[in-house]
C-alpha positions, -999 to +999 in steps of 0.1 A: -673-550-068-670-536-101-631-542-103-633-576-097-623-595-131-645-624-143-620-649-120-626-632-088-592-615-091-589-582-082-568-560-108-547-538-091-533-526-126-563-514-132-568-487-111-533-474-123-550-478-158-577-460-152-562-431-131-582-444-099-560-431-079-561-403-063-536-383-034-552-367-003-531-345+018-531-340+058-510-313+075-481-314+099-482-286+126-456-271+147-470-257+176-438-235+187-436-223+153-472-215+150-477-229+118-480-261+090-449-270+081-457-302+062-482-325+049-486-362+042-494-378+012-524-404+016-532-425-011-569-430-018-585-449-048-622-455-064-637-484-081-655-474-115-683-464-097-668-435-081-669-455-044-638-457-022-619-486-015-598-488+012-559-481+013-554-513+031-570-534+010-561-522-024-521-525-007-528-560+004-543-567-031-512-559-048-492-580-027-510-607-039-506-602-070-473-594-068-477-554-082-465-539-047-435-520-059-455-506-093-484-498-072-461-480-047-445-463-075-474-452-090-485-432-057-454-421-050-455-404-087-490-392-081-477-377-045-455-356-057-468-347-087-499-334-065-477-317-043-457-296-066-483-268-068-488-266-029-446-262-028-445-233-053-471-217-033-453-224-004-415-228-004-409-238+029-435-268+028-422-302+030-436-335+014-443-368+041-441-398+013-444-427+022-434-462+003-439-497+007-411-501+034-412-539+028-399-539+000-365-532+016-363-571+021-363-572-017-330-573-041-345-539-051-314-513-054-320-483-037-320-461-070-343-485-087-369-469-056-361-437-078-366-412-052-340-389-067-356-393-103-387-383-095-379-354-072-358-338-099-386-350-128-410-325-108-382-299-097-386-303-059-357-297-041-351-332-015-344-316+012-384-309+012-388-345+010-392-368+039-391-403+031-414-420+060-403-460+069-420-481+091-388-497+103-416-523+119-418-540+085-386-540+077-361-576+094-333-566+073-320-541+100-283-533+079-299-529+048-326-505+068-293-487+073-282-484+046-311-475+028-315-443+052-278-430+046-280-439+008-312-412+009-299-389+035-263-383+015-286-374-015-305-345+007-337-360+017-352-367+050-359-396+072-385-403+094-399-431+112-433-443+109-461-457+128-432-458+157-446-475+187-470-498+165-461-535+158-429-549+170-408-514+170-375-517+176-360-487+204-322-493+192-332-483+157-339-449+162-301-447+174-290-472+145-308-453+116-308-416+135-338-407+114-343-367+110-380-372+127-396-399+144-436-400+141-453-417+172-482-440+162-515-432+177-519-462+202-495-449+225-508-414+219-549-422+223-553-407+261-518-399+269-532-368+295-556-404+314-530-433+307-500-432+331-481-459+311-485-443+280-471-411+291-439-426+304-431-446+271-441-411+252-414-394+271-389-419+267-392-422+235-393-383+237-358-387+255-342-410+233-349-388+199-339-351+215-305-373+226-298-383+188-311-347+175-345-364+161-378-344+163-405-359+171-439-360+154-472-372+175-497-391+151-534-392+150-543-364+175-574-366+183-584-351+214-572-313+226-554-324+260-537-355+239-522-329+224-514-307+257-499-333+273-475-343+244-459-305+247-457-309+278-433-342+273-412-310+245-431-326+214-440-300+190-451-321+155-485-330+151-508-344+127-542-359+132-583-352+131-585-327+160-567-300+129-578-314+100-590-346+084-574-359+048-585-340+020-580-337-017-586-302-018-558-275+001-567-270+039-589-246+058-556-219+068-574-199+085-592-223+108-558-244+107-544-210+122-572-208+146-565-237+160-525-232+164-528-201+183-561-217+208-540-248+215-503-225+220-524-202+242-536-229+264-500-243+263-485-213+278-514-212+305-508-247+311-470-239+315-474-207+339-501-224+361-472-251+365-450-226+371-472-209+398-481-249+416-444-254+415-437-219+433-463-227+457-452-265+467-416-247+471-431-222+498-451-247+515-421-271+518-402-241+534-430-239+560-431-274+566-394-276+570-387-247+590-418-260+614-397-289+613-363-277+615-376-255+646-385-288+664-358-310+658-334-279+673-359-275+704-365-309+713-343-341+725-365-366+713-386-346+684-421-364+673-417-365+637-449-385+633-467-358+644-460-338+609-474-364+587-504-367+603-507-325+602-492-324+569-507-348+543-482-341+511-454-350+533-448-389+527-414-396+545-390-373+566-356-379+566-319-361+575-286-366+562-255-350+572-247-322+552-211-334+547-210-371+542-245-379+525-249-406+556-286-406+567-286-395+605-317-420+621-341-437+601-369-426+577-403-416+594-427-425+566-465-427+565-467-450+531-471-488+533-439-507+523-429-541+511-396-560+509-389-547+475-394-511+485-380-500+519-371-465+534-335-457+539-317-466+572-294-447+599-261-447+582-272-449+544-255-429+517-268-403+501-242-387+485-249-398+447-280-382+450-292-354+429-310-337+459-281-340+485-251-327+461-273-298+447-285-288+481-253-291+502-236-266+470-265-246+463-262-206+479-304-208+486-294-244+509-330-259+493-335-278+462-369-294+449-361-327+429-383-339+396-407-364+399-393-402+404-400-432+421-399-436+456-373-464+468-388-460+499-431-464+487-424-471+448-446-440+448-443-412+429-428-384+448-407-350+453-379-341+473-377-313+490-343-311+506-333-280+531-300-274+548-298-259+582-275-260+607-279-284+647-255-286+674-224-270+658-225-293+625-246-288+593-276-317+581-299-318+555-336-319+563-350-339+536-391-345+526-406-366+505-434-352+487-462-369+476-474-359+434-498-373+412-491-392+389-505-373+359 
């Protein structure tokens, strides 16, 4: 390789010598907003032979020889100098920079990172800066801290990098409360095929909307990756399925094109949801009423007799309307185990989102979000419908099976 000096060392200063480095930029969509609102600054570099040389290893190089920090500078320069034109063209653009996070467990002082210098050498404004740390690299977790509220006072943004990737730490999102966390791409790759992925997505999700974080989904690759993510409320994205690191200024149009095809089949998505979710509530009204009508006509009612005609319908229960105490025990179809067993005559159900709602609620019916099963440790649905037996009010409830994707 034609940067490696007569010793084998490779000279990192070099390339800063020689202007071999160059800044690619990748945009940051909102969906909801139908449009880029950002773009990342990717540092890219060439030997003398005009051939690339990876990120990775020209970073790792200047660890080694001790040229991090000048190196990172030196991009960081180059980043914003780069984006300055895009900016004026476009006020409302922000900057993703990133930096050596690292080299927070240094005696560097914050202003010596020069942030704030910079920003005003080129004129841009740092509240169209945000400053991306992977809090994964940093074990100083104060001075993490303090680095993020030393930058936030002064205007700029925070976000959290690579989140998910390494050893990420969940308690400092709430510690740090960065302005946007980006989600790395292993726990985005097949989000809409991978059950467990999905769940950490959405807490993660959960925990950010909480602290008034946005969250950003890295690496998008696939279309349904990304349908799957709005459906968990994430609206950020960045990754290959819109557009691919470049040196040259993006493809609007066909960045457009893409916004509008994926917010198109977002809203289908959302009213075919809407139209299952009206037609699950309908059919639980038939089941319960069929139900209903034979628990009021019969002394000894075969309950059994609805799971096997009704397939969805995983465990039928009643609870008095009142109290919240189940009245007889659970008729269930699923296996069980000791760990997971359905409720009993005489347990409460009062704490329970589906009872309160139901025994308040003017319609008497309420269909619960998707948990667990205590009963199956299945996925499931309640279904919950009050009606009225032998002069006292109950609570007829079902247990609906759901997919789990």
């Amino acid at each position: 390789m034609s940067l490696i000096d007569q010793k084998g060392g490779f000279v990192v200063a070099q390339l800063i010598q020689d202007s071999a480095i160059y800044i690619y930029f990748q945009p940051i969509v909102s969906i909801r907003s139908a449009k880029v609102i950002g773009v990342e600054a990717l540092m890219r570099a060439h030997d003398k032979h005009n051939e690339p040389l990876s990120p990775i290893f020209v970073f790792d190089q200047a660890k080694k020889e001790h040229l991090s920090f000048e190196l990172d500078k030196y991009a960081r320069t180059k980043a914003l100098e780069t984006f300055k034109p895009l900016l004026d063209a476009n006020k409302e653009l922000l900057l993703f920079l990133n930096f050596e996070s690292h080299l927070l467990d240094s005696k560097i002082s914050f202003d010596d990172f020069a942030f704030c210098s910079l920003a005003n050498d080129f004129g841009i404004p740092p509240s169209h800066i945000v400053i991306e740390i992977k809090e994964y690299q940093i074990e100083d977790t104060e001075r993490l801290k303090q680095f993020c509220d030393f930058y936030k006072d002064r205007g700029f943004l925070i976000a959290l990098d690579d989140f998910g990737a390494g050893n990420a730490n969940f308690d400092r999102i709430s510690t740090v409360r960065p302005h946007i966390v980006k989600v790395d791409r292993s726990l985005v790759f097949n989000v809409h095929q991978n059950f467990i992925h999905k769940e950490i997505l959405k807490s993660i999700a959960n925990m950010c909307f909480n602290i008034g974080a946005l969250v950003l989904a890295e690496g998008v690759e696939e279309e349904e990756e990304i349908l799957r993510s709005l459906k968990l409320d994430i609206d950020l994205f960045q990754g290959f399925w819109f557009a691919r690191p470049s040196a040259t200024i993006f493809d609007k149009a066909l960045l457009d094109e893409k916004i509008t095809h994926i917010g198109a089949r977002h809203t289908q998505n959302v009213k075919s949801s809407m139209q299952r979710k009206e037609i699950l509530i309908e059919s639980a009204k038939a089941y319960t009423h069929a139900i209903i009508e034979t628990i009021t006509q019969k002394h000894q009612p075969d309950l059994f007799a609805f799971l096997k005609e009704f397939e969805i319908i995983e465990a039928i229960y009643c609870i008095d309307a009142q109290t919240g105490i189940q009245e007889g025990n659970t008729i269930i179809s699923a296996d069980t185990n000791e760990f997971f067993q359905p409720a009993r005559n005489g347990d409460n159900h009062a704490l329970k989102e589906y009872f309160y709602i139901t025994k308040e609620s003017k319609r008497g019916n309420y269909l619960s979000q998707k948990y667990i099963s205590r009963a199956s440790g299945r996925m499931c649905r309640t279904f919950a419908q009050k009606f009225a037996h032998e002069g006292k009010e109950s609570i007829l409830c079902l247990d609906l099976k759901v997919q789990t994707l």
